[in-house]
Legacy VTK file of the C-alpha trace (Angstrom):
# vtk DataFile Version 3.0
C-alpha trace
ASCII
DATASET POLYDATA
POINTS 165 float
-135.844 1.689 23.969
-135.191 -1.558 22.101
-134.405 -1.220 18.455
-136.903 -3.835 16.611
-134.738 -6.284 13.568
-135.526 -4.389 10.675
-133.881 -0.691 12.149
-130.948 -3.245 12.616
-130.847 -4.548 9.869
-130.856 -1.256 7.723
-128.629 0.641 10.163
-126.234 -2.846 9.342
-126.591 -1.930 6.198
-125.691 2.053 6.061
-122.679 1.284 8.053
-120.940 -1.078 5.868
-121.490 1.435 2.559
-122.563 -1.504 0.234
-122.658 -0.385 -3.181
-125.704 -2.860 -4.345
-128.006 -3.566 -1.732
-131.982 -4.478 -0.707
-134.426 -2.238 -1.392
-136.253 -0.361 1.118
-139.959 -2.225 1.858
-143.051 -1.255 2.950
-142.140 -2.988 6.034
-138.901 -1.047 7.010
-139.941 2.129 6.092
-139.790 3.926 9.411
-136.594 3.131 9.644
-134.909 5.563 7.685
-134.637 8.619 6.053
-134.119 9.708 2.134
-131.906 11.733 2.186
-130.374 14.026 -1.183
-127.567 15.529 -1.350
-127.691 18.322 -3.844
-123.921 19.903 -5.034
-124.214 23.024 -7.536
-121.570 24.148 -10.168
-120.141 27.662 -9.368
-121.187 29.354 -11.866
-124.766 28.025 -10.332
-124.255 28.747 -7.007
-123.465 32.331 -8.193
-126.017 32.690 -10.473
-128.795 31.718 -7.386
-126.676 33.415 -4.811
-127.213 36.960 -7.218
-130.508 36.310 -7.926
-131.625 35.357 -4.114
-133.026 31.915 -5.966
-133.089 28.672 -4.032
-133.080 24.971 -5.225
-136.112 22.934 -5.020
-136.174 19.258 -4.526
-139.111 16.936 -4.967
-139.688 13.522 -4.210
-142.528 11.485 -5.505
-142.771 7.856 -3.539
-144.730 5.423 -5.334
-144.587 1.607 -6.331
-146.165 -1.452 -7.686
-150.110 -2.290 -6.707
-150.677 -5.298 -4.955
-153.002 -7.824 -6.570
-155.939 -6.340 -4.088
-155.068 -2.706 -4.577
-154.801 -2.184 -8.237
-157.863 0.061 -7.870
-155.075 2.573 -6.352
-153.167 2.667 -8.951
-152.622 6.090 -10.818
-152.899 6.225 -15.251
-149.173 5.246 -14.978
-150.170 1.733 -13.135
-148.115 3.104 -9.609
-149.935 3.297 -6.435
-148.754 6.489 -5.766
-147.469 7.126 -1.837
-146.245 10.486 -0.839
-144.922 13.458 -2.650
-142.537 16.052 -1.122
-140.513 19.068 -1.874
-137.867 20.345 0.242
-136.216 23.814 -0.102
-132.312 24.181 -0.159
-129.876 27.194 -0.090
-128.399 28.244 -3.518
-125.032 26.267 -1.802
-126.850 22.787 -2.123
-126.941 20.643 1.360
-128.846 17.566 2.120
-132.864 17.511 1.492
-134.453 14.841 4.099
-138.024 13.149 3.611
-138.950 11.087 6.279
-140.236 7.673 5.072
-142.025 7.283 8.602
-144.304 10.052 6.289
-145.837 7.470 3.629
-149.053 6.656 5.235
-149.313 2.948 6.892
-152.840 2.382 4.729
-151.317 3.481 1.544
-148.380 0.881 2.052
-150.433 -1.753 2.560
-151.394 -0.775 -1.494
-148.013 -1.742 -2.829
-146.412 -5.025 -4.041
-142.069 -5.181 -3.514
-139.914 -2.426 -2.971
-140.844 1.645 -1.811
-139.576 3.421 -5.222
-138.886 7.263 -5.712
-138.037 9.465 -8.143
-136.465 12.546 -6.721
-135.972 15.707 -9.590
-134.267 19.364 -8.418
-134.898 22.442 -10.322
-134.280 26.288 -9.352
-136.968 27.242 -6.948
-138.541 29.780 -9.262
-138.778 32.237 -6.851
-136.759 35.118 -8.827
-137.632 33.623 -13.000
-140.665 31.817 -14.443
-137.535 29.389 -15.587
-135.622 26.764 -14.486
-131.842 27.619 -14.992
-130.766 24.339 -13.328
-129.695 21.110 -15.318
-129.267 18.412 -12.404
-128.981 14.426 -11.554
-132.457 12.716 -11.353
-133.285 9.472 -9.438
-136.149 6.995 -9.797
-136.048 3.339 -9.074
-136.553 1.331 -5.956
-135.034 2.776 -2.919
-131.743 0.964 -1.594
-131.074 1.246 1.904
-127.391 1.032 1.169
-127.374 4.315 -1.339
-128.381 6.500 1.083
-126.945 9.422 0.707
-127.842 10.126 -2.861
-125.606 12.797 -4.263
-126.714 14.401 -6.942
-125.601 17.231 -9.107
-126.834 20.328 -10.775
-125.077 22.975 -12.953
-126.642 25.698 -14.805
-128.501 24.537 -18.192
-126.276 26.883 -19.663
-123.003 25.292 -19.000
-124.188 22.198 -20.706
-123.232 19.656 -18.351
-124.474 15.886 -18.762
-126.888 15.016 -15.953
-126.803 11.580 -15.051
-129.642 8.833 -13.895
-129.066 7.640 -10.392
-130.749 4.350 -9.942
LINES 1 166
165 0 1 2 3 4 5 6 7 8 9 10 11 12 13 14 15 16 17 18 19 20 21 22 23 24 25 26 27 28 29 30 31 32 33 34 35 36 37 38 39 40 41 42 43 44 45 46 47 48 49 50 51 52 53 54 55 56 57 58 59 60 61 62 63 64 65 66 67 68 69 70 71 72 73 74 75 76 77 78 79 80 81 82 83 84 85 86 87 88 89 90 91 92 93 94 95 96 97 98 99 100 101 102 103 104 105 106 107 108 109 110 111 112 113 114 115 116 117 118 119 120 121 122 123 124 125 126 127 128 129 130 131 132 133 134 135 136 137 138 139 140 141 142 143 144 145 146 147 148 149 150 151 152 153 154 155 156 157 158 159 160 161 162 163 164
């Protein structure tokens, strides 16, 4: 099978680790994957580990209406495009969402760039509450920051999360 110029392109692209690079289109999104890396604190990975609690990650793809599609637009003026969660360990690991998921009609709605914003949280599976203060992403995605690492500690350690654009 012959790989068509846009997979080359973005597998170009994850090879050479830019730190700044184009954002993921409409167009190229079969050809890769979002993927999350989720790390945990200690004391958080103990804390789940105890209390048989996992992590929860959830991506919401969206983006900008085109000038014939604004009627798709959501109260917030995004067209929204797919929303997953994932499930991980209380360890952390990687948390994949295919972009070959965001339906071809719906991307034909959207102006520029794919955009996501990705939060994690405790699963909620053993507490009403989340005990988990972690990195959150939302911008447009960038084939070259793929993985995304982000990081979670418990809320009670009062560790700064940080925006990952």
């Amino acid at each position: 099978m012959r790989a068509n110029r846009p997979t080359l392109l973005l597998a170009a692209l994850l090879l050479t680790g830019f730190d700044q690079g184009p954002s993921i289109s409409a167009a190229t999104a079969n050809a890769a994957d979002l993927r999350i890396r989720v790390t945990v604190s200690r004391a958080a990975q103990a804390k789940l580990s105890s209390s048989r609690e996992l992590i929860s990650v959830d991506a919401s793809f969206y983006g900008d209406p085109a000038p014939k599609a604004r009627r798709h637009a959501d109260e917030s003026g995004r067209v929204p495009l797919l929303n997953r969660i994932r499930t991980l360990p209380a360890g952390g690991g990687i948390a994949t969402f295919p972009l070959g998921e965001i339906p071809p009609a719906r991307r034909r709605w959207i102006s520029g760039p794919i955009k996501v914003n990705v939060n994690v949280y405790s699963a909620r599976r053993s507490s009403p509450d989340n005990v988990l203060a972690c990195d959150f992403m939302d911008g447009p995605l960038s084939a070259s920051r793929i993985p995304v690492e982000l990081r979670c500690s418990l809320i009670t350690e009062g560790t700064q999360t940080r925006f990952a654009s």
